[in-house]
N, CA, C and O atoms as a GROMACS GRO file, in nm:
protein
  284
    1UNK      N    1 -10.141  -1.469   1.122
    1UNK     CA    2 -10.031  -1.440   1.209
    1UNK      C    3  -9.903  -1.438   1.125
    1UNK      O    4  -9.887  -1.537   1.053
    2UNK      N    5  -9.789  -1.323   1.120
    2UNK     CA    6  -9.711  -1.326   1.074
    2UNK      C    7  -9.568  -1.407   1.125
    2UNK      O    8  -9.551  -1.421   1.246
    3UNK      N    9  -9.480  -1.453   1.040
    3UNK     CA   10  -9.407  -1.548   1.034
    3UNK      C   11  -9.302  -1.538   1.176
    3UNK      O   12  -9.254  -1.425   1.183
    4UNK      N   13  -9.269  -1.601   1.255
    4UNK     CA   14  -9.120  -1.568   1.347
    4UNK      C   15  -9.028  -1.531   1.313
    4UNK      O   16  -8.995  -1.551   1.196
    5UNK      N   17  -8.944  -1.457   1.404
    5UNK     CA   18  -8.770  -1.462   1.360
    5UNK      C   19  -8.759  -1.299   1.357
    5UNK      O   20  -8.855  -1.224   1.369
    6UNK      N   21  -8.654  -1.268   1.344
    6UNK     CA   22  -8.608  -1.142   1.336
    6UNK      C   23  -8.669  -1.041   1.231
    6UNK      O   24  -8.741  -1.085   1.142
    7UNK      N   25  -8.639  -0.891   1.241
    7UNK     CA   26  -8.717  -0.777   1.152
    7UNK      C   27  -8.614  -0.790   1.064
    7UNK      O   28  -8.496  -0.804   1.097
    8UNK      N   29  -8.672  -0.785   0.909
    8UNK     CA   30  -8.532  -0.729   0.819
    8UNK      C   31  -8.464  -0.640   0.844
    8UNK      O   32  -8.523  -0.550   0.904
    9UNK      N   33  -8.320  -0.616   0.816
    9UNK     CA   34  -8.231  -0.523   0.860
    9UNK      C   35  -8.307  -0.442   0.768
    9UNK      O   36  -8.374  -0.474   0.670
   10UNK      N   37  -8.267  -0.263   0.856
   10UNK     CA   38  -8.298  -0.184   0.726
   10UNK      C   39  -8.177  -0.108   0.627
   10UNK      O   40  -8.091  -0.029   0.665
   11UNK      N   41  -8.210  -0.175   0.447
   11UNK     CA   42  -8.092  -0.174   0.378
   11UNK      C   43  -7.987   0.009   0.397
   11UNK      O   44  -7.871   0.033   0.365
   12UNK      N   45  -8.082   0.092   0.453
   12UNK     CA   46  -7.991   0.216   0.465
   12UNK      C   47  -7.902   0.237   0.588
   12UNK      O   48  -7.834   0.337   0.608
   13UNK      N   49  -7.911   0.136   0.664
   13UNK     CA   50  -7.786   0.114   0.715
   13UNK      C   51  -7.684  -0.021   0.720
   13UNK      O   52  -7.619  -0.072   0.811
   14UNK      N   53  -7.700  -0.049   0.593
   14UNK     CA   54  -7.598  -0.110   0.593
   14UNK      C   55  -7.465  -0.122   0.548
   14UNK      O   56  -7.454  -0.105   0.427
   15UNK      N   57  -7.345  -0.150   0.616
   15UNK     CA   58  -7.233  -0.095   0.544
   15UNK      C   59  -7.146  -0.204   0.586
   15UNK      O   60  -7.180  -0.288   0.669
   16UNK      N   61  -6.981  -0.198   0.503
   16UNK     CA   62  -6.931  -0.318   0.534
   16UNK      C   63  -6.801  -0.291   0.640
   16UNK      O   64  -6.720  -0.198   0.634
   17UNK      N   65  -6.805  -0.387   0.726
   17UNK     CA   66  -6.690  -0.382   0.848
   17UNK      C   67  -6.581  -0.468   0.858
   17UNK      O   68  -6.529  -0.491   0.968
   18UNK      N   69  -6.532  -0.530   0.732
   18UNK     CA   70  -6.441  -0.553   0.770
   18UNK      C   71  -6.345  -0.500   0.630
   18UNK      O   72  -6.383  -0.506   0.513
   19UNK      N   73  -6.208  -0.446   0.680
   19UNK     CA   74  -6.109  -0.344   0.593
   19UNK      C   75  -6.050  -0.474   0.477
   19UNK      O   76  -6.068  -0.595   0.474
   20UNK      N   77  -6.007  -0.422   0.428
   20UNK     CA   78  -5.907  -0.478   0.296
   20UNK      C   79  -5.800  -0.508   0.376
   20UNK      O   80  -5.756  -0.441   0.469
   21UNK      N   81  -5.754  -0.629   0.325
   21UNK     CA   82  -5.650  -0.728   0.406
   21UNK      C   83  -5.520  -0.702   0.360
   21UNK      O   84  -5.421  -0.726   0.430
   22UNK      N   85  -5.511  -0.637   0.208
   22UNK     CA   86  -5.396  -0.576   0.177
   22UNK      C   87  -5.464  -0.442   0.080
   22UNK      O   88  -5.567  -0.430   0.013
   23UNK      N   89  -5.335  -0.346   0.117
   23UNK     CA   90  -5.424  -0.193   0.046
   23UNK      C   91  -5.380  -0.168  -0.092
   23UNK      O   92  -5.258  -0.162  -0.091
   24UNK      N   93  -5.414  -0.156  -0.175
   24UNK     CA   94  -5.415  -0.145  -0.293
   24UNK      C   95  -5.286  -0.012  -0.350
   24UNK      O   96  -5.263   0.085  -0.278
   25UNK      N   97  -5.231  -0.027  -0.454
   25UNK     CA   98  -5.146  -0.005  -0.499
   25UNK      C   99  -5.198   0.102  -0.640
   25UNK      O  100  -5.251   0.062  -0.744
   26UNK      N  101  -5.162   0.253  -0.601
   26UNK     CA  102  -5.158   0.358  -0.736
   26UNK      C  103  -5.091   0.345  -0.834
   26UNK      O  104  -4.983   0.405  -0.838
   27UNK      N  105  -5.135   0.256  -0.950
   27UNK     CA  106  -5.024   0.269  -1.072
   27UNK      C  107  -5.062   0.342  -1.142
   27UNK      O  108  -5.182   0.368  -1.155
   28UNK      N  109  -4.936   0.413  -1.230
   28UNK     CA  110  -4.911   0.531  -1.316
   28UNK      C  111  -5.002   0.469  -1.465
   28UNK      O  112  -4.974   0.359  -1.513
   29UNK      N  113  -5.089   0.543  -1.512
   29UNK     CA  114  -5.157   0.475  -1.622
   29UNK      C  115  -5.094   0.489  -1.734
   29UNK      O  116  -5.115   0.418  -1.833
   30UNK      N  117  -4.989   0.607  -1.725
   30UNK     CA  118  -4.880   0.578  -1.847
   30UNK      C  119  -4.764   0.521  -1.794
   30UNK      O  120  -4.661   0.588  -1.780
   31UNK      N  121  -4.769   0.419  -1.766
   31UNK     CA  122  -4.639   0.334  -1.736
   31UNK      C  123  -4.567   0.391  -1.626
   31UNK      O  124  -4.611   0.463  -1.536
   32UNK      N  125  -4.428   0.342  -1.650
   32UNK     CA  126  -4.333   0.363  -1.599
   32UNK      C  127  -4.237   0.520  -1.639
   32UNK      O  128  -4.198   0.547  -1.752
   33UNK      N  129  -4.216   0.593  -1.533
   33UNK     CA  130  -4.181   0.697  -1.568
   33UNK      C  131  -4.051   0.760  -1.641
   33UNK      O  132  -4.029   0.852  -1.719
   34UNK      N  133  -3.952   0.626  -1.549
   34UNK     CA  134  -3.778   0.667  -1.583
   34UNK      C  135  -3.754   0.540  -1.696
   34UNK      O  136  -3.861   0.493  -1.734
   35UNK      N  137  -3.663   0.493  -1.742
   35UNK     CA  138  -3.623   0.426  -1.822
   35UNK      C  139  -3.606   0.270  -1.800
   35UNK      O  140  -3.536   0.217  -1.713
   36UNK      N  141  -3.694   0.198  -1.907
   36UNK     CA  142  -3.701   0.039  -1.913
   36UNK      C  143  -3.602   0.012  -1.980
   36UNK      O  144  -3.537   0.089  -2.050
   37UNK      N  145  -3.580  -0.132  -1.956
   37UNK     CA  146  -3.469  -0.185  -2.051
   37UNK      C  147  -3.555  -0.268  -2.165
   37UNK      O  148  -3.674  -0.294  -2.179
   38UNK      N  149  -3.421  -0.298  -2.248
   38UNK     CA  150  -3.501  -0.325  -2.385
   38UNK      C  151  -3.446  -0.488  -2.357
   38UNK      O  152  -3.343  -0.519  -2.298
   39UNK      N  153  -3.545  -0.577  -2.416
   39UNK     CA  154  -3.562  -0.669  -2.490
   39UNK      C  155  -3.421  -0.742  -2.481
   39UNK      O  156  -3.343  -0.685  -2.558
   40UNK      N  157  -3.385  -0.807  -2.441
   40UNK     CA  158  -3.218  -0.868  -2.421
   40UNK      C  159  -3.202  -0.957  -2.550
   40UNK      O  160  -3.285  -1.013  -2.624
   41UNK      N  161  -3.036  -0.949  -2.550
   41UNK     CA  162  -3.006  -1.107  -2.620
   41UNK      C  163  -2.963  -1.044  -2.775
   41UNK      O  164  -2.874  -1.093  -2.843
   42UNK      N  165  -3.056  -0.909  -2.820
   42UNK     CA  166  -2.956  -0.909  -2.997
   42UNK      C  167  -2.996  -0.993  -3.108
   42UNK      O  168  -2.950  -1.005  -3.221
   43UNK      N  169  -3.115  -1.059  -3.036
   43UNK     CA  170  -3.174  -1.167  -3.145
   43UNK      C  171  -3.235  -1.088  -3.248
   43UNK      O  172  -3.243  -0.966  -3.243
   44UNK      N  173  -3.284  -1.168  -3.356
   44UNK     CA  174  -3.393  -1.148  -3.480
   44UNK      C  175  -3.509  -1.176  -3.422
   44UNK      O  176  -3.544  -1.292  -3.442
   45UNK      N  177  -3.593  -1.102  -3.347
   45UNK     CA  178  -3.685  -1.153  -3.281
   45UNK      C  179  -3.809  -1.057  -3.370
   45UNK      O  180  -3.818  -0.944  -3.417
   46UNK      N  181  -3.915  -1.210  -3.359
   46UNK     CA  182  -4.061  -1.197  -3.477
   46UNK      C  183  -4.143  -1.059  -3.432
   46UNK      O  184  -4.153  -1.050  -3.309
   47UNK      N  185  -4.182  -0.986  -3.480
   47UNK     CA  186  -4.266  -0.869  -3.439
   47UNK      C  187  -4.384  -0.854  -3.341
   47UNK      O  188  -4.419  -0.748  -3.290
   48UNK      N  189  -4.454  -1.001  -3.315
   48UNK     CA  190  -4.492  -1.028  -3.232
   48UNK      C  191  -4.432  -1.067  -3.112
   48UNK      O  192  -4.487  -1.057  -3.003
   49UNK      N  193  -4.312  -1.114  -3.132
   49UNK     CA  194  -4.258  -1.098  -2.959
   49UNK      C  195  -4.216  -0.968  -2.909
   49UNK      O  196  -4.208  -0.958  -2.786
   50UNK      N  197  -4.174  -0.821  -3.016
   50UNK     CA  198  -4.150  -0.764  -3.020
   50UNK      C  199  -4.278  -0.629  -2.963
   50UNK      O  200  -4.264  -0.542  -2.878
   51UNK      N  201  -4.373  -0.655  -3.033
   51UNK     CA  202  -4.500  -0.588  -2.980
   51UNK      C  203  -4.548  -0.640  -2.868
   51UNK      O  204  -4.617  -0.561  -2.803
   52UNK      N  205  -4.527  -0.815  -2.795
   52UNK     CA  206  -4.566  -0.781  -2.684
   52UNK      C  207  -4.442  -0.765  -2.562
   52UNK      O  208  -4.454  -0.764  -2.439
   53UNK      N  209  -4.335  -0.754  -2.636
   53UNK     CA  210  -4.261  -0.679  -2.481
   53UNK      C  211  -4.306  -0.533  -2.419
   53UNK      O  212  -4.318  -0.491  -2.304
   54UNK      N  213  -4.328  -0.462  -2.582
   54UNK     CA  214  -4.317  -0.325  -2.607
   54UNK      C  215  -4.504  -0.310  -2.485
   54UNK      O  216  -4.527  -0.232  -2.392
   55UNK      N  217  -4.580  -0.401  -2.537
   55UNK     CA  218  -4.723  -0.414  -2.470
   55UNK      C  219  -4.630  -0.414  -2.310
   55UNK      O  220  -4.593  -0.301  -2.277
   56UNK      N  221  -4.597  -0.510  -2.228
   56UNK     CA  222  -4.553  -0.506  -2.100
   56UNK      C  223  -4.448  -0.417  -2.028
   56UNK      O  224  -4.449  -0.395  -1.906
   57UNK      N  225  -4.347  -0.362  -2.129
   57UNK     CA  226  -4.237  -0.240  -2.116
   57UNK      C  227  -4.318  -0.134  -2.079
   57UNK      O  228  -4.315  -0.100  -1.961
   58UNK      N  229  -4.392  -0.072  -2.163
   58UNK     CA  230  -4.452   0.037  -2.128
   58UNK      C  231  -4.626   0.019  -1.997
   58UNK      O  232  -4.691   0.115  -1.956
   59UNK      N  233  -4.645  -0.076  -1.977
   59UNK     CA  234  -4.789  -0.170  -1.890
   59UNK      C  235  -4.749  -0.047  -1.758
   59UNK      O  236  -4.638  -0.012  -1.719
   60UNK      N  237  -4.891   0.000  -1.710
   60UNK     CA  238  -4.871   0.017  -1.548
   60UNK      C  239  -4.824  -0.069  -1.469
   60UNK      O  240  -4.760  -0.029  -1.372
   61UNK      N  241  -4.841  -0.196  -1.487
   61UNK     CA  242  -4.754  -0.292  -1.374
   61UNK      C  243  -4.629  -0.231  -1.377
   61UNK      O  244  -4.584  -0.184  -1.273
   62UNK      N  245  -4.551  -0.223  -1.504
   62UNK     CA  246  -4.381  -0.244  -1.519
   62UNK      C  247  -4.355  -0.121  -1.406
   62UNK      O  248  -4.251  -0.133  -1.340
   63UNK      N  249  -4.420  -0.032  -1.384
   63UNK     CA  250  -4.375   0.049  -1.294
   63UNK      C  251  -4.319  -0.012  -1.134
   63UNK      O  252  -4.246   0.062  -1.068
   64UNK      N  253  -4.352  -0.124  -1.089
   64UNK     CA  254  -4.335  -0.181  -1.005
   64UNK      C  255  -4.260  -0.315  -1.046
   64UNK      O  256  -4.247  -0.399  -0.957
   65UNK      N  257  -4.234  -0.331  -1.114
   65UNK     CA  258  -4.099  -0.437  -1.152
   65UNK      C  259  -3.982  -0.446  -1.102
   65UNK      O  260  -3.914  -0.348  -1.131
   66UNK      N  261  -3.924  -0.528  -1.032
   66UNK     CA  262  -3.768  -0.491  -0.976
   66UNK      C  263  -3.690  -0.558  -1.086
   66UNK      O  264  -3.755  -0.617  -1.172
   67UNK      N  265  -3.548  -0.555  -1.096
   67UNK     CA  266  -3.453  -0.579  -1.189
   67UNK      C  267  -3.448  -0.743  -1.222
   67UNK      O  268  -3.394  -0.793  -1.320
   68UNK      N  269  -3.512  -0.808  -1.124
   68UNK     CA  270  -3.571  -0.962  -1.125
   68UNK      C  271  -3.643  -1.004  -1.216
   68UNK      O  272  -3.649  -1.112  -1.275
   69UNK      N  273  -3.710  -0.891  -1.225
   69UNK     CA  274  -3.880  -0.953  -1.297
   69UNK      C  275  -3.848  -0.848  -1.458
   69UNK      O  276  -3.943  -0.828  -1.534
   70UNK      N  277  -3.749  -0.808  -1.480
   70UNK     CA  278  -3.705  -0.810  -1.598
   70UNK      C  279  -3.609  -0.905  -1.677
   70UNK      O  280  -3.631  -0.933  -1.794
   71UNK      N  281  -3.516  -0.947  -1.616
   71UNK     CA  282  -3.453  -1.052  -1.620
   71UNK      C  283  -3.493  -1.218  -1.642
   71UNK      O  284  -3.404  -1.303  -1.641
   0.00000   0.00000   0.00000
């Protein structure tokens, strides 16, 4: 005698019902389109802090940066 309880669902209909709670955001994969600001302050700054601004200046995020989150 086979076991109780319910039939397995069948896997070709299964799909998912509930939506994304927040919708996702198109960033530009070459960055930011209009003009970043540079690096503040006028310092002697080491090449490594220098390569990674230049890494986050040009980042798809920075496209969505407000004047805050450069500062």
């Amino acid at each position: 005698m086979a076991g109780t309880g319910p039939l397995p669902k069948d896997p070709s209909q299964r799909r998912r019902r509930n939506a994304d709670a927040v919708p996702g955001t198109l960033l530009p994969a070459g960055g930011p389109a209009g003009p970043t600001p540079a690096l503040p302050g006028g310092h002697d700054y080491d090449t490594r802090t220098l390569s990674w601004y230049e890494t986050w200046r040009t980042s798809p995020q920075a496209s969505t940066f407000l004047a805050t989150d450069w500062g």
